[in-house]
C-alpha positions as CSV (number, residue, x, y, z in Angstrom):
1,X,19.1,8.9,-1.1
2,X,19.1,5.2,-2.0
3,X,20.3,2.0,0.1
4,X,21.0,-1.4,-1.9
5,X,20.8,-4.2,0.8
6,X,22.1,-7.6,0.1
7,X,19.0,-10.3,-1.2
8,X,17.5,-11.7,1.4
9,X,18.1,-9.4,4.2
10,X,16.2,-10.4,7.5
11,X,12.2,-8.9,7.4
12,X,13.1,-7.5,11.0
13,X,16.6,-5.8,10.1
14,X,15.5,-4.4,7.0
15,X,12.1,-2.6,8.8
16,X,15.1,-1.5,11.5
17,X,17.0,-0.1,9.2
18,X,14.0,1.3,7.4
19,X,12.9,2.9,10.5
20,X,16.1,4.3,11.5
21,X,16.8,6.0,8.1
22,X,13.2,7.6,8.0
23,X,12.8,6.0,5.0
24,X,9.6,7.5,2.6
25,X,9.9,4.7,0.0
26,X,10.7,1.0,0.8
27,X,11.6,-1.3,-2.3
28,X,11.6,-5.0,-1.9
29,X,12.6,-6.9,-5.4
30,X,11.6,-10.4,-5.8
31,X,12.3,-13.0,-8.0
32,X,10.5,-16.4,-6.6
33,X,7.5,-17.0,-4.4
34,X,9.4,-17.8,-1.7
35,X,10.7,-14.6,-2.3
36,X,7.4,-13.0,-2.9
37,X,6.2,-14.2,0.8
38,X,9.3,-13.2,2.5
39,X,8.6,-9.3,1.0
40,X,4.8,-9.8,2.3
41,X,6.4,-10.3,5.9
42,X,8.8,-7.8,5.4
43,X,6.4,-4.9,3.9
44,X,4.2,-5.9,7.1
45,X,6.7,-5.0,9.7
46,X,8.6,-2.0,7.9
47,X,5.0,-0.7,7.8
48,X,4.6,-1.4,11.4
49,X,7.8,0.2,12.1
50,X,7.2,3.7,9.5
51,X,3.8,3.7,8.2
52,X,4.6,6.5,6.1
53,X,6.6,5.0,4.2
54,X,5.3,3.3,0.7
55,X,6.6,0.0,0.2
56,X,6.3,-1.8,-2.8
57,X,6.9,-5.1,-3.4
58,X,8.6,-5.5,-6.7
59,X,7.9,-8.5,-8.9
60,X,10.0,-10.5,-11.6
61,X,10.8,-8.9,-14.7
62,X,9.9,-5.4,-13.1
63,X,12.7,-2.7,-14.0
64,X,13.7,0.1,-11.7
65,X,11.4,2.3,-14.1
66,X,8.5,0.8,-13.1
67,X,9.4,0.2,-9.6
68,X,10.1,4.5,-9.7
69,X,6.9,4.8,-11.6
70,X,4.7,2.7,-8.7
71,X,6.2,4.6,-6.1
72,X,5.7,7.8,-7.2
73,X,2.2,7.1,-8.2
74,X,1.6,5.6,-4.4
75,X,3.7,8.7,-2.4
76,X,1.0,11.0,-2.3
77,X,-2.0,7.8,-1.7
78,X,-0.3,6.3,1.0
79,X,0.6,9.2,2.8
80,X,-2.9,10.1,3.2
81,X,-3.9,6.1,3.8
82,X,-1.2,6.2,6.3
83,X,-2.8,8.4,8.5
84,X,-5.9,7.4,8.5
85,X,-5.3,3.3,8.6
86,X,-2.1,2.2,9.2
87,X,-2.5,-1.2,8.0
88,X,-4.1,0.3,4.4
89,X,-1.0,-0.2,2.8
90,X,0.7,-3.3,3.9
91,X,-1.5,-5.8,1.3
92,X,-1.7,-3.5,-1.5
93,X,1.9,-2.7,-1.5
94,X,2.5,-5.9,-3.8
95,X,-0.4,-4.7,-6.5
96,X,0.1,-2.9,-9.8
């Protein structure tokens, strides 16, 4: 399943929401730096909240293919990071 939320959602809701829906893939698009350091916060605490979950920062002029691409490259990586450092996969999230 996929969830659009609206830009700009609250870091705090959207690792909530994140949590409550299990999620196993967490999106954030970005198209400023503002932007940029509001999905740093916001990968931080949905990782906090489901550190199984990949999340992946996306940046400007990224389409969905490579945002599908990164993802399904990272599944399998951060699973196993996940369990072994829960913090391994806040920072990288926002790396090709």
């Amino acid at each position: 399943r996929a969830h659009a939320r609206p830009a700009d959602p609250p870091a705090r809701e959207t690792a909530a929401r994140s949590e409550q829906m299990g999620a196993k893939v967490v999106v954030l698009a970005t198209a400023s730096a503002q932007a940029a350091a509001q999905a740093e916060e916001t990968a931080r605490l949905v990782h906090a909240s489901v550190p199984e979950a990949t999340v992946l920062i996306g940046n400007p002029g990224d389409s969905l293919v490579d945002l599908l691409d990164r993802a399904a490259k990272r599944a399998p990586e951060a699973s196993r990071a996940s369990r072994t450092s829960p913090a391994s996969e806040t920072s990288p999230a926002s790396k090709r």
